[in-house]
DRENDO-1510 file (C-alpha; in Angstrom, 1 decimal, always signed):
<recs>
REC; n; res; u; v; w
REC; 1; UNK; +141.0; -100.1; -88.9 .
REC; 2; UNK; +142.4; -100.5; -85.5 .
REC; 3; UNK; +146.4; -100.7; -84.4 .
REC; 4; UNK; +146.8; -104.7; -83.7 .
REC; 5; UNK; +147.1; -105.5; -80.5 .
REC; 6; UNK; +147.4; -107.9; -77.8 .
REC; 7; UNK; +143.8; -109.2; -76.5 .
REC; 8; UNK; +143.6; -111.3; -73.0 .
REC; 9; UNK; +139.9; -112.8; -73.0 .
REC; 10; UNK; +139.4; -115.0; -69.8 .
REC; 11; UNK; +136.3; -117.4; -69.9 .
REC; 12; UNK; +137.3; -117.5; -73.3 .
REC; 13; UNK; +136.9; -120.8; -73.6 .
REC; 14; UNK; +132.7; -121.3; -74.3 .
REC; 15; UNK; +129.7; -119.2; -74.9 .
REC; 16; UNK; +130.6; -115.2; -74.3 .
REC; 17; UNK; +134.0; -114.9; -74.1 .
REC; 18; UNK; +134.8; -117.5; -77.1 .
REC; 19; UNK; +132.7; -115.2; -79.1 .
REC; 20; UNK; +135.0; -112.2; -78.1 .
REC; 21; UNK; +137.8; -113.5; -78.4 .
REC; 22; UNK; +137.2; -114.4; -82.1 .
REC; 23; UNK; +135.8; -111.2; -82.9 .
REC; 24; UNK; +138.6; -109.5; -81.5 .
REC; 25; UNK; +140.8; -112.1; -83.5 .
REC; 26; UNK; +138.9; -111.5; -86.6 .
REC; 27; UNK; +139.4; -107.3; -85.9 .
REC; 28; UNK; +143.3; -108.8; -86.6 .
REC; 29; UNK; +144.3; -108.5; -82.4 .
REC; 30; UNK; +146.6; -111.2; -81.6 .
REC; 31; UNK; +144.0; -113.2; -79.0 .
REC; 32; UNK; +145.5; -115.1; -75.7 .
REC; 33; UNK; +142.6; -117.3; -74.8 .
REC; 34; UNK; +142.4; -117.4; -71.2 .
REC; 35; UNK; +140.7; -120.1; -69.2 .
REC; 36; UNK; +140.8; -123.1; -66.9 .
REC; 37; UNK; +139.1; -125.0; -69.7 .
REC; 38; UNK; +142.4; -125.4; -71.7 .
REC; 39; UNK; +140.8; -128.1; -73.8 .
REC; 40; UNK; +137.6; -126.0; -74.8 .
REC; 41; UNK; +140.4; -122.8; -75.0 .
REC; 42; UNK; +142.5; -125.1; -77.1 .
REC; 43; UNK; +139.4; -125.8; -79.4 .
REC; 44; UNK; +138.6; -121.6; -79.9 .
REC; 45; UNK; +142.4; -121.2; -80.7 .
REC; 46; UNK; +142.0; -123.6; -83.6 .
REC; 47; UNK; +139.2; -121.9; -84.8 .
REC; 48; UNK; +141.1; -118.6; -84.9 .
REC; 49; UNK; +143.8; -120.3; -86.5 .
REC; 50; UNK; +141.4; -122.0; -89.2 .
REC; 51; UNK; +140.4; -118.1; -90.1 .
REC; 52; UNK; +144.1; -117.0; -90.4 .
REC; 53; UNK; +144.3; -115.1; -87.3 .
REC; 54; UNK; +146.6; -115.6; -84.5 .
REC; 55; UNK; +145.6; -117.3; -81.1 .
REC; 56; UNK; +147.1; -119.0; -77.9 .
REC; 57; UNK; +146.1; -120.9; -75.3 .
REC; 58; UNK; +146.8; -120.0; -71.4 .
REC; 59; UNK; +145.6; -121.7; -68.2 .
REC; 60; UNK; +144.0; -118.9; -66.1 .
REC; 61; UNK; +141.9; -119.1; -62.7 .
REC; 62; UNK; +140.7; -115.6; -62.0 .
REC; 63; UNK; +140.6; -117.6; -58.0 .
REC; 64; UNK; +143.7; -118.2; -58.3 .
REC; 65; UNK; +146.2; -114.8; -57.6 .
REC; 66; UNK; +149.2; -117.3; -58.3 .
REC; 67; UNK; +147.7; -118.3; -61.7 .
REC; 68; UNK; +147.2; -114.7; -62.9 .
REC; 69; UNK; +150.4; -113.9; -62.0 .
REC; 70; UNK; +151.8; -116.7; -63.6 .
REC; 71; UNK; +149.7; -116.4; -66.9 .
REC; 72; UNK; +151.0; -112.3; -67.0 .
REC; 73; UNK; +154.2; -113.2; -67.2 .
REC; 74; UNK; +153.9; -115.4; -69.9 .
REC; 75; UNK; +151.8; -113.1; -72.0 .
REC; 76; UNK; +155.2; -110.5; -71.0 .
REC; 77; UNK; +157.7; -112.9; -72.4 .
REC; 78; UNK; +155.7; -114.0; -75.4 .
REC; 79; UNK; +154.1; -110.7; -76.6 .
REC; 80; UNK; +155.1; -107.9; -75.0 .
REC; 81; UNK; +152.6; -107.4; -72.5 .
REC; 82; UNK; +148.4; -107.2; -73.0 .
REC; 83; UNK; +147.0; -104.4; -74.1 .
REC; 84; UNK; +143.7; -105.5; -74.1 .
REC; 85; UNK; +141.9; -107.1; -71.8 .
REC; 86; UNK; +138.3; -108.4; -71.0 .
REC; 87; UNK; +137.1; -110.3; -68.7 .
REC; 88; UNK; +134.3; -112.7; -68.8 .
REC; 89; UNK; +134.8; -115.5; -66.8 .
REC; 90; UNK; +132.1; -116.0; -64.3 .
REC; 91; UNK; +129.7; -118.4; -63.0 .
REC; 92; UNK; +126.3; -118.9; -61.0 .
REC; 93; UNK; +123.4; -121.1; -59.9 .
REC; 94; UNK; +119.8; -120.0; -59.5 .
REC; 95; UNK; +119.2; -120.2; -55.5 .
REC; 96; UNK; +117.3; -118.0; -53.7 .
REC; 97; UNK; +119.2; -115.8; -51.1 .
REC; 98; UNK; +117.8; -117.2; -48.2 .
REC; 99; UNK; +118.9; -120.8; -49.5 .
REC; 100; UNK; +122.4; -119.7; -50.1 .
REC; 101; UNK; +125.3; -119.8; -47.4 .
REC; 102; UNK; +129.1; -118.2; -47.1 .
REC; 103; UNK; +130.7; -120.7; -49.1 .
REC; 104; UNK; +128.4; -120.0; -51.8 .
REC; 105; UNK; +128.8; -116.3; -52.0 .
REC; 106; UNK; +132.6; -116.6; -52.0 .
REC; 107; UNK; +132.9; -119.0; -54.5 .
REC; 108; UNK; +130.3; -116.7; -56.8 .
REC; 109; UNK; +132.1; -113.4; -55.4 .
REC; 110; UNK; +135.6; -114.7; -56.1 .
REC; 111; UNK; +134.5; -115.7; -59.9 .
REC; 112; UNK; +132.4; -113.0; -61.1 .
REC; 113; UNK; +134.0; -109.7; -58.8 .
REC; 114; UNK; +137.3; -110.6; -57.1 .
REC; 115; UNK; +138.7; -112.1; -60.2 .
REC; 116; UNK; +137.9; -109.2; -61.8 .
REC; 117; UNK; +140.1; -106.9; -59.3 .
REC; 118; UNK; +143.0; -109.5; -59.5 .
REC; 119; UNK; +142.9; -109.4; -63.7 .
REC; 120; UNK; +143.1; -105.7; -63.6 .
REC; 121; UNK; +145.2; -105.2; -61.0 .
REC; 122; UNK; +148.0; -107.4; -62.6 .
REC; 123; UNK; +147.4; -106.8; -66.1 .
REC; 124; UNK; +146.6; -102.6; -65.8 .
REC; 125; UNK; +150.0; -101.2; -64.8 .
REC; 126; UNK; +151.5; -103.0; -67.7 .
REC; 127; UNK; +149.1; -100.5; -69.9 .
REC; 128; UNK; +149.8; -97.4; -67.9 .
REC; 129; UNK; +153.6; -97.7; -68.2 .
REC; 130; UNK; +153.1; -97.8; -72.2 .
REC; 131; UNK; +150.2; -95.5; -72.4 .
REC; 132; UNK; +148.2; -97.4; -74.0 .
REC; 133; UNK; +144.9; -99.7; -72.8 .
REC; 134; UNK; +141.8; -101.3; -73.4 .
REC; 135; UNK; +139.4; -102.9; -70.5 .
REC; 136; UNK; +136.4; -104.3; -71.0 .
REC; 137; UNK; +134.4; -106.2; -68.1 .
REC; 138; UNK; +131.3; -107.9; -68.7 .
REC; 139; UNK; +128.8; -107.7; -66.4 .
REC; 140; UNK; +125.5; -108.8; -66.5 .
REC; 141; UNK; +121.6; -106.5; -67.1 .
REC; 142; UNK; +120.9; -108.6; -63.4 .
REC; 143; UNK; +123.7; -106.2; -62.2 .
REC; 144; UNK; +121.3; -103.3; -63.4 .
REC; 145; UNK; +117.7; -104.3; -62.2 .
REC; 146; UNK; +118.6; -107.7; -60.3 .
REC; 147; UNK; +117.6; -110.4; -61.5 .
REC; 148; UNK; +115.4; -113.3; -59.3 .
REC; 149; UNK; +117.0; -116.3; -57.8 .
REC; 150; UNK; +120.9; -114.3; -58.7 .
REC; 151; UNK; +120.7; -112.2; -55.4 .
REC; 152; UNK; +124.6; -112.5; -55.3 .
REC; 153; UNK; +125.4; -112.8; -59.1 .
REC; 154; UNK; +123.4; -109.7; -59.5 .
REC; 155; UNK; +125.2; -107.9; -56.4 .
REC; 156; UNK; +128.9; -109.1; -58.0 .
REC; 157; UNK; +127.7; -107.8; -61.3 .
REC; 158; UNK; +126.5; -104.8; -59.7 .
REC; 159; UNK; +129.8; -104.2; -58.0 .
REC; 160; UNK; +132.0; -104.9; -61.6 .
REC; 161; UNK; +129.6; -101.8; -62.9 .
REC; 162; UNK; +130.6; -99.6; -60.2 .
REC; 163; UNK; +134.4; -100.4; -59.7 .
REC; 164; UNK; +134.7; -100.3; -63.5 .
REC; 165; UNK; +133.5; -97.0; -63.1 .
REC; 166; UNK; +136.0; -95.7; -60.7 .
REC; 167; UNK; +138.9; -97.4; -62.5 .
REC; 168; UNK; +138.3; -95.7; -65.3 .
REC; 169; UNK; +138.7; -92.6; -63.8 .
REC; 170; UNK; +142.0; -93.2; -62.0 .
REC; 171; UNK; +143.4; -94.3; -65.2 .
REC; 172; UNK; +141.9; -92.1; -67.9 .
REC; 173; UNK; +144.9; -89.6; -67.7 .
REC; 174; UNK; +147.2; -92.8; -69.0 .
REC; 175; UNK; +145.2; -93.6; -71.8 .
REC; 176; UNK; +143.4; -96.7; -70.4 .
REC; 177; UNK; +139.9; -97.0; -71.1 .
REC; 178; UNK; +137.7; -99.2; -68.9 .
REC; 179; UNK; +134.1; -99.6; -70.3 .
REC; 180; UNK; +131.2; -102.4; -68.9 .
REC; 181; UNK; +129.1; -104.6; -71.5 .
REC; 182; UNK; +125.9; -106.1; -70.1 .
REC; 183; UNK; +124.7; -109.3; -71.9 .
REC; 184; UNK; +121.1; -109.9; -71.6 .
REC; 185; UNK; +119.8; -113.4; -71.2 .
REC; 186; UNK; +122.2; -115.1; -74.0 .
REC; 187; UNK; +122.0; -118.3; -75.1 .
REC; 188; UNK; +125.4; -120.0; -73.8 .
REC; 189; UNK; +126.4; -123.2; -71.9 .
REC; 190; UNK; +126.6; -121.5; -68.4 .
REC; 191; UNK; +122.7; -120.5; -69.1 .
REC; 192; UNK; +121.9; -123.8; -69.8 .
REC; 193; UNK; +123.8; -125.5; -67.0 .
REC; 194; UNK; +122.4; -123.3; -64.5 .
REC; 195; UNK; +118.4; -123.8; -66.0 .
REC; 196; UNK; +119.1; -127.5; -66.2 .
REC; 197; UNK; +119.3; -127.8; -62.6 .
REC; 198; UNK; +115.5; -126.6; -61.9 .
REC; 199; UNK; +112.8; -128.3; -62.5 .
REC; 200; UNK; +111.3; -126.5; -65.3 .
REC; 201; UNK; +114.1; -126.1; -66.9 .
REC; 202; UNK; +111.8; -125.0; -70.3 .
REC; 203; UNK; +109.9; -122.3; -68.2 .
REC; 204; UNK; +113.0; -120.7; -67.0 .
REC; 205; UNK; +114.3; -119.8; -70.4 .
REC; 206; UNK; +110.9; -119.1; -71.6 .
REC; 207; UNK; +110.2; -116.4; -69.1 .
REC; 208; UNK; +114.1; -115.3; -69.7 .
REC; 209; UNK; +113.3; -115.2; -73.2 .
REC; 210; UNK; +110.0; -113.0; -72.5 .
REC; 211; UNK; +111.3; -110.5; -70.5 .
REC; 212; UNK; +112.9; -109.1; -73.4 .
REC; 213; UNK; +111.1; -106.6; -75.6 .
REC; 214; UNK; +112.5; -108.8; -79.0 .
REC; 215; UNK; +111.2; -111.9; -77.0 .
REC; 216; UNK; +114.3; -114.5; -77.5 .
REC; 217; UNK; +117.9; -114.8; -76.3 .
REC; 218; UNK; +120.6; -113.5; -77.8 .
REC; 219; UNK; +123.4; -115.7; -79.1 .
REC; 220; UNK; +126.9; -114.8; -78.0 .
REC; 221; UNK; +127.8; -113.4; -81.6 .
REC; 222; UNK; +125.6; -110.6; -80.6 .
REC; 223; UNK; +127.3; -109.7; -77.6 .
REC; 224; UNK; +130.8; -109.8; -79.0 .
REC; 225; UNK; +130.6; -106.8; -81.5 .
REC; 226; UNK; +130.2; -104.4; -78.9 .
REC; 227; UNK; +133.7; -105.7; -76.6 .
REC; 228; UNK; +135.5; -104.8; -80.2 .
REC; 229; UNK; +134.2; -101.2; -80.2 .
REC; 230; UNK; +135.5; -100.6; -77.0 .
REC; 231; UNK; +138.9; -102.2; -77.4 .
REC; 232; UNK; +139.2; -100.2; -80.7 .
REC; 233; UNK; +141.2; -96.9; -81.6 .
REC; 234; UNK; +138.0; -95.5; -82.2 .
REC; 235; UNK; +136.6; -95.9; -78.5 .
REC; 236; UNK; +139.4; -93.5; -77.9 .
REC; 237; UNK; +136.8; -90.7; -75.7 .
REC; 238; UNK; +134.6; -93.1; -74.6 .
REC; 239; UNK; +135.5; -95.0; -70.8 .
REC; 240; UNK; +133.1; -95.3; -67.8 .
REC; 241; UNK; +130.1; -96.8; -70.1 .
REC; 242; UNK; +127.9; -99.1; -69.1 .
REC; 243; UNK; +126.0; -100.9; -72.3 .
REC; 244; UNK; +123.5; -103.5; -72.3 .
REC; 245; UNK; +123.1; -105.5; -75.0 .
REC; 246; UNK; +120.5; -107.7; -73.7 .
REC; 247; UNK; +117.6; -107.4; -76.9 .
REC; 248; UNK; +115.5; -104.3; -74.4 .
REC; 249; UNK; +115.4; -106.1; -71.8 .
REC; 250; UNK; +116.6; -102.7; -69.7 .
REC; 251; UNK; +116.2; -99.4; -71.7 .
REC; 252; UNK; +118.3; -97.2; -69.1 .
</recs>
């Protein structure tokens, strides 16, 4: 089994990263559940608790360079410093491009790539200086093939894959591991907020569903098991990866 150690999971409040952060809590890390949804964050943290395993609750906005600061310092005085981290906040509406303006692509860029920079850029020295380090960043199978009516989500997934990439060389030497997971169409309340605003809301998830080769969505249990792997001792000699776990849907 794995050393225990000190897991940061933002968007761990619902669907994905709540999933995560109770595997990595069940794989006996000590979880900080990180998200703006301290109520739903609050609710994960009880669950963990309920199990035995140890949990907090911290306000993060991966917009906010103020509130990651803020929330690293806390996770300093209280533990020690992360040694983990994963990040899976995000968010996105189906539009298509040419419907979309500026304010949209910041406000998807700043959630699903920028925040991504900020969290590793604040939380990685702290792993360099012991020596020590997990990163996982989930990203998306639309950041692979695109994905219709996602033009930017797929190009901010797309550009998580490839800085995760480069960061995991510059810090390889240091014992920092950066690896990408790629959920596939998964069944979680972002995906259903973002169906429920079109029209045929049934159809979209349908055809979702179908352009898998196992025909459904996955659940967010699915996704989770794969984050632990690559937080874990074992995942030692493996950083740069890119894996989908998105039922075939890509095969590459």
């Amino acid at each position: 089994m794995s050393e225990a150690r000190i897991a940061v999971v933002t968007g761990g409040a619902s669907g994905i990263g709540a999933a995560i952060a109770t595997a990595l809590a069940a794989a006996g890390h000590s979880v900080v559940v990180a998200d703006i949804d301290t109520g739903g964050a609050d609710r994960v943290v009880d669950h963990i608790a309920t199990a035995g395993h140890r949990a907090i609750t911290i306000r993060l906005d991966v917009t906010s360079a103020e509130s990651v600061t803020d929330a690293k310092h806390r996770i300093d005085r209280e533990f020690g410093g992360a040694d983990i981290l994963v990040n899976c906040a995000g968010w996105d509406r189906f539009r298509k491009f040419l419907d979309t303006d500026e304010d949209f692509w910041h406000q998807v860029l700043d959630l699903n790539f920028t925040g991504v920079l900020r969290t590793c850029h604040t939380f990685a020295p702290g792993m360099v200086d012991r020596g020590w380090g997990r990163i996982v960043n989930i990203s998306s199978d639309a950041g692979r093939v695109g994905s219709s009516l996602e033009a930017v989500y797929s190009g901010a997934k797309g550009a998580t894959i490839a800085f995760s990439k480069t960061l995991a060389r510059e810090l390889a030497r240091n014992g920092v591991t950066v690896n990408v997971v790629c959920p596939g169409p998964t069944d979680t309340p972002l995906l259903g907020a973002i169906a429920s605003e079109a029209a045929d809301a049934d159809k979209v998830i349908n055809a979702m569903a179908g352009a898998t080769a196992m025909k459904r969505l996955g659940a967010p249990e699915e996704i989770a098991p794969a984050v632990v792997y690559f937080c874990s001792d074992g995942a030692a000699f493996t950083t740069g990866q890119t894996l989908s776990v998105s039922g075939g849907l890509t095969m590459v």
